[in-house]
C-alpha positions in Angstrom: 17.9 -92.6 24.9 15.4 -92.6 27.8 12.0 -90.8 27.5 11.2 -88.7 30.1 8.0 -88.9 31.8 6.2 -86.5 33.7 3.9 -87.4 35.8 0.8 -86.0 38.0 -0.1 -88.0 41.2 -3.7 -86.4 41.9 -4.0 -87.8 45.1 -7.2 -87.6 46.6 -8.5 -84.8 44.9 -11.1 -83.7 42.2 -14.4 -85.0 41.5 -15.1 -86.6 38.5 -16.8 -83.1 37.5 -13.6 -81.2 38.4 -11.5 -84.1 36.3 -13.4 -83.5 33.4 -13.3 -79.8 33.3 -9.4 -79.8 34.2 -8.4 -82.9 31.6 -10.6 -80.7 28.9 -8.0 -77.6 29.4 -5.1 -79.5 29.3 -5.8 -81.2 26.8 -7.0 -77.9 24.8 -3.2 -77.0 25.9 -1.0 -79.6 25.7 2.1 -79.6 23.1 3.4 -82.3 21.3 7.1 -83.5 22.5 9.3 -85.7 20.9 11.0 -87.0 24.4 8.9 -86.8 27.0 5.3 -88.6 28.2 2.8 -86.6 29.7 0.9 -89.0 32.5 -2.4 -87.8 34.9 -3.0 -90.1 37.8 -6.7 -89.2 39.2 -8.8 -90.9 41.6 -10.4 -94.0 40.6 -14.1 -92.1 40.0 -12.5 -89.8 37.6 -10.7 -92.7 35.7 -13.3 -93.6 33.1 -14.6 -90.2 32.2 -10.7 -88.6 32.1 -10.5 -91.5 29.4 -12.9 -90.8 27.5 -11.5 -87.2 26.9 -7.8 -88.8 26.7 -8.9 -90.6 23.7 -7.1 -88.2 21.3 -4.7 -87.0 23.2 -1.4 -87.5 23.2 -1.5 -87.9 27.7 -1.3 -91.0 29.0 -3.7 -92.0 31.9 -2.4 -93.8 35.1 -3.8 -95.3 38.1 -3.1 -94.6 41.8 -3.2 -98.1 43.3 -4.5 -101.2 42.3 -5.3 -104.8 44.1 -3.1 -107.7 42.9 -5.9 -109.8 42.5 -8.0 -110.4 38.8 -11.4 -111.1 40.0 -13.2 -112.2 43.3 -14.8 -111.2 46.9 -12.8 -108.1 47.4 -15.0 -105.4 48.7 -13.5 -102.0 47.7 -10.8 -103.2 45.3 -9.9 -102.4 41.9 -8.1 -105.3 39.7 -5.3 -104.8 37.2 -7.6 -106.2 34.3 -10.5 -103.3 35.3 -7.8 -100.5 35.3 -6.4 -101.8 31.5 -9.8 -102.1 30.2 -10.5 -98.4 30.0 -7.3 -97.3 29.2 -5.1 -97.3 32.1 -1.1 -97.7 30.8 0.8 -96.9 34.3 -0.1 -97.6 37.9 1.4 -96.4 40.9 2.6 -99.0 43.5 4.3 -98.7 46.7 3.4 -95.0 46.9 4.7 -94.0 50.5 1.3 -92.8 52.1 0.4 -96.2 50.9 3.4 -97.8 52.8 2.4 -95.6 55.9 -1.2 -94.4 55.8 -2.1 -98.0 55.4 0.1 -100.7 56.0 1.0 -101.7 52.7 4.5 -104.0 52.8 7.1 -104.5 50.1 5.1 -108.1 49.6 2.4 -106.5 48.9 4.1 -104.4 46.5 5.8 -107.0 44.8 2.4 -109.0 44.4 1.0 -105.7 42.7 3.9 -104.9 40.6 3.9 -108.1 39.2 0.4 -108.2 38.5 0.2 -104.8 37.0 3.5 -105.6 34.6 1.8 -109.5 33.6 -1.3 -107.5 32.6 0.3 -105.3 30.0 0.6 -102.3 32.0 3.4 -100.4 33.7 4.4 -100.2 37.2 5.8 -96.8 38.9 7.3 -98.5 42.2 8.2 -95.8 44.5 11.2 -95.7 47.1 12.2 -93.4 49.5 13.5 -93.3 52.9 12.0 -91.4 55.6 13.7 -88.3 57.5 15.1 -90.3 60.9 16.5 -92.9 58.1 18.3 -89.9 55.7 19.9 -88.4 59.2 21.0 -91.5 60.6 23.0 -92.3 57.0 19.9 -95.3 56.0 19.1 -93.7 52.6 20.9 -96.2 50.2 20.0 -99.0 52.7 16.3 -98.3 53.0 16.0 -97.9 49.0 18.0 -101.1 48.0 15.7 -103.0 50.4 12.8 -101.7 49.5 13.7 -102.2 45.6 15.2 -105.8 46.1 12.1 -106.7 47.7 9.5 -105.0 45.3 11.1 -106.2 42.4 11.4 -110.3 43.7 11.0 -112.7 40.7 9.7 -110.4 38.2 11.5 -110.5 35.1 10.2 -108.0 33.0 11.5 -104.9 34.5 11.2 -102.6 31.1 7.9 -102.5 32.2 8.8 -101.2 35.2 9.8 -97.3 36.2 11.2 -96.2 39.7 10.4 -93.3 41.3 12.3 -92.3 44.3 10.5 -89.8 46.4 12.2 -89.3 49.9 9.7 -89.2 52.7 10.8 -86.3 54.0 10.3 -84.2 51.0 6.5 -85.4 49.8 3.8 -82.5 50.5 6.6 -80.7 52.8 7.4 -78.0 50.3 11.2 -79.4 51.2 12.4 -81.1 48.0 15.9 -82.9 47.9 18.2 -80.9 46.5 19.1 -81.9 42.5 22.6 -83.4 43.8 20.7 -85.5 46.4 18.3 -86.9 44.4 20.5 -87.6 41.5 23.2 -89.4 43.7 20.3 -91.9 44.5 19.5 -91.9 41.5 22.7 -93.1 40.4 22.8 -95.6 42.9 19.5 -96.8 42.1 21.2 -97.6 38.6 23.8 -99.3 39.8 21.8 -101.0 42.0 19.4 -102.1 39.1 22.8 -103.2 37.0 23.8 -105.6 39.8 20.3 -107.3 40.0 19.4 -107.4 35.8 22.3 -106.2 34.0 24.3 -102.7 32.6 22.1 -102.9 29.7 18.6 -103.1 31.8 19.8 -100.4 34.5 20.8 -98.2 31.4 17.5 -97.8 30.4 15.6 -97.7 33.0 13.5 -94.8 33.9 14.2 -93.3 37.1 11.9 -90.2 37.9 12.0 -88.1 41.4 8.7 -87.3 43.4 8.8 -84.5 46.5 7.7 -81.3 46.3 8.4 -80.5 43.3 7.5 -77.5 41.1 8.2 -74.8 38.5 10.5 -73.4 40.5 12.8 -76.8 40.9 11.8 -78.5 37.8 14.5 -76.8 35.3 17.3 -77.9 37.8 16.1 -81.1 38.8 15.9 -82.0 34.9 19.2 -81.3 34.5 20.7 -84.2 36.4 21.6 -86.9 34.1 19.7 -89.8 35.4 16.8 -88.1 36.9 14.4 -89.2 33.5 11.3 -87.0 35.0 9.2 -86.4 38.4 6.2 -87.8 39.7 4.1 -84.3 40.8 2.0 -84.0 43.8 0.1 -80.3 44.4 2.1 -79.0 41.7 0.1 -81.0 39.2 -3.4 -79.9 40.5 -3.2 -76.4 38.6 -3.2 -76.1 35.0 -0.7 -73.6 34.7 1.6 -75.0 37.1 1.4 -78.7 35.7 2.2 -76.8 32.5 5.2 -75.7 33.5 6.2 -78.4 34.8 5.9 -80.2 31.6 7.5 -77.6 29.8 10.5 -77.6 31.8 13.9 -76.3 30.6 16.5 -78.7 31.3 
């Protein structure tokens, strides 16, 4: 049986201040689950004090991006090794506004991916195909390439979850509808079967990212493989994260 995850991509927002104040309140309001992960990606600045709090808590704290180097003359850059030492489990890699914001390539990916997985960590390695590519019929295309490529030589894909979040549908408020996002889901599966095995693809955790929020996470959830969502604004408010976690699928 797959655990679910759900998972809030903070984005660049809240100070460490704000962090501290919003991770006390969810904590003060989190429930226990026996199949689903609660995971809260702030900003780097908020990592260590969100921590802190997270220490007894039953949330799992995750990373936004990390360098694929360990140590050295890398102005600005945050190593897998930093991130694990104060508690980091998951890092994001691949995110799209990483892709198109600034410049990052599935290389790149791959070299952080399999960094992040050798440390001990785990890696959320997002796909997703932009709008131009879903019209023009690229969808399953664009997300096998970008997952054959992110995934080169790295063996250990139980450490590894996928998150498809379509372009098109990330801080739009247009969110793929549960039959679109499960059908590349399922192909991401099969996909995954081809490369590893049945066994491997079977339980791998496939979450969807794209506007999504309490009033599409019951039916999203429903979908057989769709194993959880990666949450942009939704996950900013207490209440609405909440929801979101407490989903009825």
């Amino acid at each position: 049986m797959r655990r679910v995850i759900i998972a809030g991509n903070w984005k660049m927002y809240k100070t460490p201040t704000e962090s501290i104040n919003f991770v006390k309140e969810l904590v003060e309001k989190e429930k226990k689950y026996d199949n689903r992960d609660v995971l809260i990606c702030p900003p780097f600045t908020s990592l260590y004090p969100v921590s802190e709090i997270l220490r007894n808590s039953s949330i799992k704290l995750g990373a936004q991006n990390v360098f694929f180097e360990d140590v050295g003359p890398y102005t600005g850059e945050i190593s897998p090794f930093m991130l694990k030492d104060i508690g980091v489990e998951y890092v994001i890699c691949g995110h799209s506004e990483r892709r198109n914001i600034f410049g990052e390539t599935d290389e790149i990916i791959n070299k952080k991916v399999k960094r992040v997985v050798e440390t001990g960590m785990k890696a959320i390695l997002c796909v997703g195909e932009k709008l131009e590519q879903r019209e023009n019929g690229e969808t399953f295309k664009v997300v096998e390439n970008q997952i054959k490529k992110s995934l080169e030589k790295i063996d250990n894909i139980e450490n590894v979850v996928i998150a498809y979040e379509p372009v098109w549908a990330i801080g739009t408020g247009k969110t793929a509808l549960p039959e679109q996002a499960e059908e590349v889901h399922i192909f991401i599966r099969e996909l995954i079967s081809k490369i590893y095995n049945k066994d491997i693809a079977e339980n791998l955790i496939i979450i969807y990212g794209g506007s999504v929020k309490p009033e599409n996470i019951d039916q999203l959830m429903k979908e057989k493989d769709i194993d959880g969502v990666l949450v942009g604004g939704a996950c900013l408010q207490i209440d609405s994260f909440l929801r979101i976690i407490d989903y009825r699928g």
